[in-house]
C-alpha positions in Angstrom: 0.0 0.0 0.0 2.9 2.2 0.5 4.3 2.2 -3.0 0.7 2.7 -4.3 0.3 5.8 -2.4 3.8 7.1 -2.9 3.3 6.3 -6.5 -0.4 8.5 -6.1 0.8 11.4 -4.1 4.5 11.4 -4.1 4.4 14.1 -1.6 5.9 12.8 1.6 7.4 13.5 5.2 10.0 11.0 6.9 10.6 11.2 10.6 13.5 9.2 12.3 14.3 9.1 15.8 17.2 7.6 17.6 16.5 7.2 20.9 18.9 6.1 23.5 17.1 6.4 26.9 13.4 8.6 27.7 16.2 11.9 28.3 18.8 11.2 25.6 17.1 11.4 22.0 17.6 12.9 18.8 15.0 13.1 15.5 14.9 14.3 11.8 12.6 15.3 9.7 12.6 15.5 5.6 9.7 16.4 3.8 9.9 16.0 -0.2 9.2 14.5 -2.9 9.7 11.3 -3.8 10.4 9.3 -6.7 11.0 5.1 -7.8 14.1 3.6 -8.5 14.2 2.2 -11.9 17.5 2.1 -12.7 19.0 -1.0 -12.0 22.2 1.2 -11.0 20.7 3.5 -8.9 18.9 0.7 -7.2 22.4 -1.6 -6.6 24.0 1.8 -5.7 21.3 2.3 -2.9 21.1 -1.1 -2.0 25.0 -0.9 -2.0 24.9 2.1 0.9 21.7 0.5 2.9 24.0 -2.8 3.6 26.6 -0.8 4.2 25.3 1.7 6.7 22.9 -1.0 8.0 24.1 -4.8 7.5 21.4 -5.9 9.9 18.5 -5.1 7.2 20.3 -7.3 4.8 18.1 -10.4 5.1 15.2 -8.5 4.8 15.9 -6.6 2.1 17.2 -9.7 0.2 13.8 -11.6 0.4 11.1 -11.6 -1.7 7.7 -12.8 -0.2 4.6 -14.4 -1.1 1.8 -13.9 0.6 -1.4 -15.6 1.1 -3.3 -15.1 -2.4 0.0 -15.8 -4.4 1.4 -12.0 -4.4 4.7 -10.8 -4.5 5.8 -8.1 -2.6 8.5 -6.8 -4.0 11.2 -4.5 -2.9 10.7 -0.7 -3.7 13.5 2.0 -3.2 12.5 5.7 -3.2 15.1 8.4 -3.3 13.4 11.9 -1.2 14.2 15.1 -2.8 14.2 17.2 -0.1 12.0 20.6 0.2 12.7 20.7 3.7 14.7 19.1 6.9 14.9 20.0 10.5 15.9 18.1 13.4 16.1 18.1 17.4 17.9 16.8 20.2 16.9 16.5 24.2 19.1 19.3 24.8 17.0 21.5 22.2 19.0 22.2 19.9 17.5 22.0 16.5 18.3 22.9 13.0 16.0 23.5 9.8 17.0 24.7 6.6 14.6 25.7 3.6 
């Protein structure tokens, strides 16, 4: 359902949040645009950074899956073009640019 509404309304926010303890946190925000992969380099390329950044999401972005009624869900990548990004942190300091 994701890709289907990206692919509708590619207008988007993503909000991610490292939190180390309740006092001891830190988030950013992009908003943007987003668009597909189909380049079979930009996808190996992004694929390429996510293992690197991340090895522990390797499995899952390895697998394919089936699902009940015979469907494949397969693996999306979509790059943001960002319009907007802020951030905070528990001490509040935050930054934004336009």
């Amino acid at each position: 359902m994701k890709t289907h509404d990206l692919d509708a309304n590619p207008e988007t926010c993503l909000q991610v949040e490292e939190i180390r303890e309740p006092l001891h946190w830190r988030s950013a925000i992009v908003n943007g645009r987003a668009s597909r992969l189909t380049e079979q380099e930009d996808i190996a390329r992004a694929m390429h950074l996510i293992k690197e950044r991340n090895p522990t999401l390797s499995p899952a972005i390895n697998r394919t899956w089936i699902d009940a009624q015979g469907r494949s869900e397969a693996i999306a990548i979509y790059r943001i073009h960002e319009t907007e990004m802020s951030g905070r942190t528990t001490d509040g300091v935050s930054s934004k640019n336009p």
